[in-house]
C-alpha positions as CSV (number, residue, x, y, z in Angstrom):
1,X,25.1,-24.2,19.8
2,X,24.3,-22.9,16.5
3,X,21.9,-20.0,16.3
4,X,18.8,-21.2,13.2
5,X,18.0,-18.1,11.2
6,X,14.1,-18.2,10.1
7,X,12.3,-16.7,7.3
8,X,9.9,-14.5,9.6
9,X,6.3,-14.0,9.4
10,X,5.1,-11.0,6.8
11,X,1.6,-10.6,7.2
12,X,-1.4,-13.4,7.7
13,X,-1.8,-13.9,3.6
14,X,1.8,-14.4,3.0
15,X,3.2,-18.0,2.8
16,X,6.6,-17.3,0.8
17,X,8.6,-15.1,-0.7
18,X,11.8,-15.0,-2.3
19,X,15.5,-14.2,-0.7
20,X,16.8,-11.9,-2.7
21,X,20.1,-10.5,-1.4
22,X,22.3,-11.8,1.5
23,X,24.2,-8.4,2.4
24,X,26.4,-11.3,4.7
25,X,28.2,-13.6,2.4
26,X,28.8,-17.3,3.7
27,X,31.8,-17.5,6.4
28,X,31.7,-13.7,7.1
29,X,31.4,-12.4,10.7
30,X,28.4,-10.6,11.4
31,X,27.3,-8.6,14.8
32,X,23.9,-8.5,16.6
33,X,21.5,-6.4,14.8
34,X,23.1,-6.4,11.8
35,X,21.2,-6.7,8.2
36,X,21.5,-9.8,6.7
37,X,19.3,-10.7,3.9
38,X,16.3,-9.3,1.9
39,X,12.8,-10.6,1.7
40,X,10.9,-10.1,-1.2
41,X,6.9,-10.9,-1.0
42,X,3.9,-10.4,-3.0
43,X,3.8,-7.3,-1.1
44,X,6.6,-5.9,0.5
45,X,9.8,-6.1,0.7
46,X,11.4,-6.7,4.3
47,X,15.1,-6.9,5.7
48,X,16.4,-9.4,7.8
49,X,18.9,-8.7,10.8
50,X,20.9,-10.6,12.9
51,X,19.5,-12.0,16.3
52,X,23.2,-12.0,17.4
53,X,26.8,-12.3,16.8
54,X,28.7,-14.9,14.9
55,X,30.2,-16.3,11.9
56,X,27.3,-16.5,9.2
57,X,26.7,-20.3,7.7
58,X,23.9,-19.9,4.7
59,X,21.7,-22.9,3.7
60,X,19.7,-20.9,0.7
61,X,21.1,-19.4,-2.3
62,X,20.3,-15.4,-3.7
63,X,17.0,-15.6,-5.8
64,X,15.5,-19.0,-3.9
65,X,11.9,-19.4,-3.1
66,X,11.5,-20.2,0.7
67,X,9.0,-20.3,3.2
68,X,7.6,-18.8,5.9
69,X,9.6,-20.0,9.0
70,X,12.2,-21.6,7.2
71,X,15.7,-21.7,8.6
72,X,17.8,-20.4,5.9
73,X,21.0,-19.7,7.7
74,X,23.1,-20.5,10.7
75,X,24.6,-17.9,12.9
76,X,27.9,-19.8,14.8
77,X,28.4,-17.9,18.0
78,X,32.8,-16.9,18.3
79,X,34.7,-15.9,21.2
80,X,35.7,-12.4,21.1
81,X,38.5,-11.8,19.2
82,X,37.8,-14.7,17.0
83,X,39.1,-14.6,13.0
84,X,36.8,-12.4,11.0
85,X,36.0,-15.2,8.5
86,X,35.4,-18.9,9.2
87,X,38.6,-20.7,9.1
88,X,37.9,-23.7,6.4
89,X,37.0,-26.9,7.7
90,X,40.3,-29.2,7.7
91,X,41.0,-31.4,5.0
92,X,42.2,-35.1,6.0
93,X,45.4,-36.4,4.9
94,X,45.4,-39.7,2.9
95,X,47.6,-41.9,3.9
96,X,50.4,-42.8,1.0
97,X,49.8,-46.2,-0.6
98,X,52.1,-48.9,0.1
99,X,55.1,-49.9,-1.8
100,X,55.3,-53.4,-2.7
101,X,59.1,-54.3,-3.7
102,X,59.7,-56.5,-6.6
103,X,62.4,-59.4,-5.9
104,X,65.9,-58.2,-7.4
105,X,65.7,-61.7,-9.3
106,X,62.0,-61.1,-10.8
107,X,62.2,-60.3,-14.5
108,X,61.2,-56.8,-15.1
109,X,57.4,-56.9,-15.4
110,X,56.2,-55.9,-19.3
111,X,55.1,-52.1,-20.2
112,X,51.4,-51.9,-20.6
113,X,50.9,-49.5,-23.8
114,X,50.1,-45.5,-22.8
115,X,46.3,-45.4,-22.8
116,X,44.8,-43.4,-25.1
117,X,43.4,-39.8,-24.4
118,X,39.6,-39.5,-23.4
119,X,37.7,-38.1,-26.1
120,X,36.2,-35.1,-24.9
121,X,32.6,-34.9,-24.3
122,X,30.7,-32.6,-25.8
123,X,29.7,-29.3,-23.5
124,X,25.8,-27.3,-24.0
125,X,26.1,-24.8,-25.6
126,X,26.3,-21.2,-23.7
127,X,23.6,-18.9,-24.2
128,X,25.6,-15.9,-26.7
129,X,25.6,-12.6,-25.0
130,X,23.8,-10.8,-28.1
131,X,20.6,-13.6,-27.5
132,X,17.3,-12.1,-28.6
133,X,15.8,-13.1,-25.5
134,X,16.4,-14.2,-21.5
135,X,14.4,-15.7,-19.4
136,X,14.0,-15.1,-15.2
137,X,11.1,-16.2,-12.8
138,X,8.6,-13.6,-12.3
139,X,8.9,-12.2,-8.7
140,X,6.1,-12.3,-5.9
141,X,5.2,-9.1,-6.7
142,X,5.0,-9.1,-10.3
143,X,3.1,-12.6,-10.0
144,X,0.7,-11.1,-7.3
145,X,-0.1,-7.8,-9.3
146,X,-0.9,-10.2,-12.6
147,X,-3.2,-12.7,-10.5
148,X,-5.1,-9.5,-9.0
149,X,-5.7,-7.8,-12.7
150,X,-6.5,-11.0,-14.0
151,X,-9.1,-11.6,-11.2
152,X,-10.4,-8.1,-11.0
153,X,-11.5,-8.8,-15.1
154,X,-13.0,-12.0,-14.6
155,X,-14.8,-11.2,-11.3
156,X,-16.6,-8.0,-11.7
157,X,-18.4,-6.0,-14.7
158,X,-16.2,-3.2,-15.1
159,X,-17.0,-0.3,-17.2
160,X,-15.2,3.1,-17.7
161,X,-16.5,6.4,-18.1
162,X,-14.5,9.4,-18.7
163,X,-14.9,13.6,-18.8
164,X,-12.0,16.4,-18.9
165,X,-10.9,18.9,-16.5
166,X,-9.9,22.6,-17.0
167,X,-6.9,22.7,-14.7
168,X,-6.2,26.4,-14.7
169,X,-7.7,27.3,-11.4
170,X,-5.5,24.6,-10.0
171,X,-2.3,25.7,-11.3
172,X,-3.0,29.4,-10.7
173,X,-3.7,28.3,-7.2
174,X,-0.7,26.4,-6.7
175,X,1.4,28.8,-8.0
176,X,0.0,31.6,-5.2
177,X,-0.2,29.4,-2.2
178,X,3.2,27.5,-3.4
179,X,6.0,29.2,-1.8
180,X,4.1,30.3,1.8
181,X,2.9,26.4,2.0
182,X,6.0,25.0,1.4
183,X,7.7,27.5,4.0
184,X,5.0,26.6,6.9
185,X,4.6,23.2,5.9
186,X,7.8,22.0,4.5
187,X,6.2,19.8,2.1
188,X,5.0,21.1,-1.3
189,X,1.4,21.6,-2.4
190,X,0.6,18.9,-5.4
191,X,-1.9,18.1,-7.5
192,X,-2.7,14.9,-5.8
193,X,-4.2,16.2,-2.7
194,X,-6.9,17.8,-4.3
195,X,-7.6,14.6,-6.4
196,X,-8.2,12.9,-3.1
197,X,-9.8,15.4,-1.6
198,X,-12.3,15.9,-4.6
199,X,-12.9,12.2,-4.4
200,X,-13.5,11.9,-1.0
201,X,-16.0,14.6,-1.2
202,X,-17.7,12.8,-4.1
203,X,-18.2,9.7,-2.6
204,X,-20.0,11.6,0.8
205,X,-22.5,12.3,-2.4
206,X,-22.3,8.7,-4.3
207,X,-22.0,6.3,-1.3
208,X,-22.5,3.4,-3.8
209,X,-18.9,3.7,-5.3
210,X,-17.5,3.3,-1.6
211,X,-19.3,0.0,-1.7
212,X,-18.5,-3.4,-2.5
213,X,-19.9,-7.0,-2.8
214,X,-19.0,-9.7,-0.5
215,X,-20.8,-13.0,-1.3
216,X,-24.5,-12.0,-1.8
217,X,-24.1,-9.1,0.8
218,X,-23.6,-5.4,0.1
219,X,-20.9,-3.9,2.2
220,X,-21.0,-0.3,2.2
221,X,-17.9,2.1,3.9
222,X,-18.4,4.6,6.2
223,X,-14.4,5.5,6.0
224,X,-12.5,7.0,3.4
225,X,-9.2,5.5,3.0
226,X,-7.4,6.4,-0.1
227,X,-5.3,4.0,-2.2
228,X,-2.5,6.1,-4.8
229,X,-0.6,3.6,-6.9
230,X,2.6,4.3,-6.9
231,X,5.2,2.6,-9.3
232,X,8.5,1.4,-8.0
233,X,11.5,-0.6,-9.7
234,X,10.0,-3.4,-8.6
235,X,6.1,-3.3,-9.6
236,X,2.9,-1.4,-9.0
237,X,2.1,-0.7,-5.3
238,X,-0.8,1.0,-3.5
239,X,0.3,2.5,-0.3
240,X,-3.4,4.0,1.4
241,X,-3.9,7.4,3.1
242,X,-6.0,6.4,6.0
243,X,-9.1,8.7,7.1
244,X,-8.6,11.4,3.9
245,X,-11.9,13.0,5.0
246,X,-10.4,14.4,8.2
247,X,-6.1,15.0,7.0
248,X,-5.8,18.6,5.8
249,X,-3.5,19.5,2.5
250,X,-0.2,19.6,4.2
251,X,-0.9,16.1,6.2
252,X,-2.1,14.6,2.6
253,X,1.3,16.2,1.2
254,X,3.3,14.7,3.7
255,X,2.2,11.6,4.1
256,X,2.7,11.2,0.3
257,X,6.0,12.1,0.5
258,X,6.7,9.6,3.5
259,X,5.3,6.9,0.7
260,X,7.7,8.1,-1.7
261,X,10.6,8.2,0.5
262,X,9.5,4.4,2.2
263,X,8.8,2.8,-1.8
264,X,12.2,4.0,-2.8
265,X,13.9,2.3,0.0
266,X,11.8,-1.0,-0.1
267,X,10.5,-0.2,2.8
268,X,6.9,0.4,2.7
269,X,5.2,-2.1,5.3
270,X,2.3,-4.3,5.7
271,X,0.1,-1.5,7.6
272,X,0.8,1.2,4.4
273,X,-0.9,-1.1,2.0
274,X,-3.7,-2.6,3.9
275,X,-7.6,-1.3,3.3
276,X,-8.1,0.9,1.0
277,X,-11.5,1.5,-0.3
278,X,-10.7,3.8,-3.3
279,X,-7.5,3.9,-5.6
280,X,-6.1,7.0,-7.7
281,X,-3.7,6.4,-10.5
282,X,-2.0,8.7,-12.1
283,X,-0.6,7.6,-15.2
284,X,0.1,11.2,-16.8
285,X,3.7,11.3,-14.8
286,X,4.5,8.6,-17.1
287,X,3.1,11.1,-20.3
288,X,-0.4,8.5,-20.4
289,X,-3.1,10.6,-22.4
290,X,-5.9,8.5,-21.5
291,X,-6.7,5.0,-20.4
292,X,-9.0,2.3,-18.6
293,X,-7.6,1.5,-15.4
294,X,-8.5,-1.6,-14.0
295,X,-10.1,-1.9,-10.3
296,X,-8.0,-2.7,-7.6
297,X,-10.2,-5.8,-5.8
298,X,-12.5,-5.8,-4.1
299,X,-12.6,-1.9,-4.2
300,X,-15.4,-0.6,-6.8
301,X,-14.4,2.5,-8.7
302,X,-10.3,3.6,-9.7
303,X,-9.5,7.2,-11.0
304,X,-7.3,7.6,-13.6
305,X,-5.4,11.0,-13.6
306,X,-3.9,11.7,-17.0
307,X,-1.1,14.1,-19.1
308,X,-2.2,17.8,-18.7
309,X,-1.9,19.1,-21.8
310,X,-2.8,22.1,-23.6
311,X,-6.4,21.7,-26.1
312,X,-8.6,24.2,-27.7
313,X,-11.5,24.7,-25.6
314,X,-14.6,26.9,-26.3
315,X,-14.9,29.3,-22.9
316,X,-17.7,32.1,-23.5
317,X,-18.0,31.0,-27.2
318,X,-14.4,31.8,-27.5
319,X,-12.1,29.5,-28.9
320,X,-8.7,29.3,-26.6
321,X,-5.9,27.4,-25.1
322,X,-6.4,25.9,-21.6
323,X,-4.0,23.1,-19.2
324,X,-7.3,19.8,-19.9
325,X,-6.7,16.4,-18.2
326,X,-8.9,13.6,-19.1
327,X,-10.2,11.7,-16.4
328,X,-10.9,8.2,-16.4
329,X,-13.4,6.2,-13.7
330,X,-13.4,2.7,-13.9
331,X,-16.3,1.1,-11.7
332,X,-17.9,-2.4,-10.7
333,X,-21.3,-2.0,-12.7
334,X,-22.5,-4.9,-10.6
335,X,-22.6,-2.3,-7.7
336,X,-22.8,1.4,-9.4
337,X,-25.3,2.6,-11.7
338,X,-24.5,4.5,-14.6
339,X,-26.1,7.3,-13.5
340,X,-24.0,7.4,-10.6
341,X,-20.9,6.9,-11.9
342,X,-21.3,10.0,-14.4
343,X,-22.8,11.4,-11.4
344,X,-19.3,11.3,-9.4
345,X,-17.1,12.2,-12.4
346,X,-19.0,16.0,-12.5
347,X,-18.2,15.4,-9.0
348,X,-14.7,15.2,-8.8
349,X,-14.4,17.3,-12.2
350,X,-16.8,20.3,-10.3
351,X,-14.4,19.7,-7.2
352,X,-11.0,20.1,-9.3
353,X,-12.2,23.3,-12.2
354,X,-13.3,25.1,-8.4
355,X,-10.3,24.1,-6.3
356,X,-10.8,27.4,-3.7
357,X,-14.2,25.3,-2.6
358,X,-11.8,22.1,-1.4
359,X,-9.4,24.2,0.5
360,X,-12.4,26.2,2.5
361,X,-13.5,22.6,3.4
362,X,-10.6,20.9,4.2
């Protein structure tokens, strides 16, 4: 009997997704364990193996939408020993038609005249290699990241406030802890734990950005788990660092780099993106100057890291060059003050220009 090959389950919220590689081809042999097809949802992407051994029959096409629990596939169980491809189903023989003899006396029956060639019908038209557009379905991720943006606009009362860091005590810092944390951590020290660890301290003093509205009902957190938006080949994902207030530098390094490494290879899991009550994104890898980012629901304040780039800055009434970063803080108004949301952005900016202060603390 025939072994049904289901769409699993990938989290309570998700309901599809979309198949989008079968690393088994139809008719191939494939062994227990074995991968056999890509799942792409709204939020993750997960790989499929083989719950045992046998020739591979497949029901869905690359690129199909299909459903959770679906049976996409057939796995037929073989002997051992058994041909490595599915021998093609045999094709029955026609029987030849029956002869019917003419009497030798019987006049030869007339000719009727050659028929005429079909006229060809007329094929559509191929889409020219040089078109000025295509066109492809969006996939579950790429629709889920434009339902939440579009939500997050129409559902709260974002506003945006924004100041500018000195980053030189940073980067001197770095540069004389650098090659001793690397060697006891194995992980380098970057700038991104001491953006999470300046905004976890400032939202110990503004507790009313780690809040958020449900219904009519204020929910504030006592935890500080840290969304970092990280952008993949496939879309915008926020993996969360869970309990930032009690991981040191190297633990905040490393688990970023496990993100990395785990968003690369598609496989970044359920667990990685769930809660999350604040998100960092840092748009200056990509060269961004400045920019609104927009909240990540139902979270109420996003920081935008941006470009560091060297300004003329007054320092002791003396004009000179120094490494600024704008920073951006998007927040829910419906929950945070303005007040407090400049508030927290000194915060963060105090935290960062006085970086020594972070690492005493951590």
């Amino acid at each position: 009997m025939n072994i049904e090959v289901k769409i699993p389950s990938a989290g309570e919220s998700i309901t599809s997704g979309v198949l989008s590689i079968w690393h088994k081809k139809n008719g191939e042999r494939v062994s227990r364990d074995e991968l056999l097809f890509t799942l792409e949802t709204d939020k993750v992407s997960q790989e499929v193996t083989a719950a045992d051994s046998g020739i591979l029959h497949t029901k869905v096409a690359e690129g199909e939408e299909v459903k959770i629990g679906q049976v996409v596939a057939e796995i037929e169980p073989v002997a051992s020993g058994a041909p490595l491809v599915a021998a093609p189903a045999p094709t029955e023989e026609k029987a030849p038609a029956p002869v019917l003899e003419t009497p030798k006396a019987a006049a030869p029956a007339p000719q009727p005249p050659p028929a005429k060639a079909s006229t060809p019908q007329p094929q559509p038209a191929s889409v020219p290699s040089n078109s000025r557009a295509t066109r492809k379905k969006l996939s579950p991720l790429r629709r889920k990241i434009a339902t939440q943006l579009v939500m997050a606009q129409q559902t709260a009362a974002i506003l945006t406030t924004f100041n500018e860091c000195d980053m030189s005590a940073i980067m001197a810092l770095r540069k004389e802890l650098q090659e001793d944390f690397s060697k006891k951590h194995g992980v380098k020290l970057g700038f991104m734990s001491f953006f999470i660890k300046a905004v976890v301290d400032a939202l110990q003093a503004i507790p009313s950005i780690n809040s958020r509205i449900d219904g009519d009902e204020l929910i504030t957190n006592n935890a500080y788990d840290i969304g970092v938006a990280v952008g993949t080949e496939r879309g915008l994902i926020v993996p969360v660092l869970k309990d930032c207030e009690k991981l040191s530098f190297a633990e905040i390094e490393a688990s970023l780099a496990g993100f990395a490494v785990k968003a690369r290879e598609g496989r970044i899991s359920m667990e990685d993106l769930s809660g999350g009550v604040f998100t960092i994104s840092n748009g200056g890898v990509y060269g961004s100057l400045l920019s609104t980012p927009i909240l990540n629901p139902p979270q109420s304040g996003i920081l935008g890291m941006h470009k560091i780039q060297e300004r003329a800055v007054v320092v002791n009434g003396q004009i000179v060059a120094r490494p600024m970063m704008y920073l951006a803080l998007s927040y829910d108004h419906r929950v945070v003050d303005g007040k407090e949301a400049v508030t927290f952005l000194v915060r963060v900016k105090d935290c960062l220009e006085n970086p020594a202060r972070l690492l005493l603390a951590a």
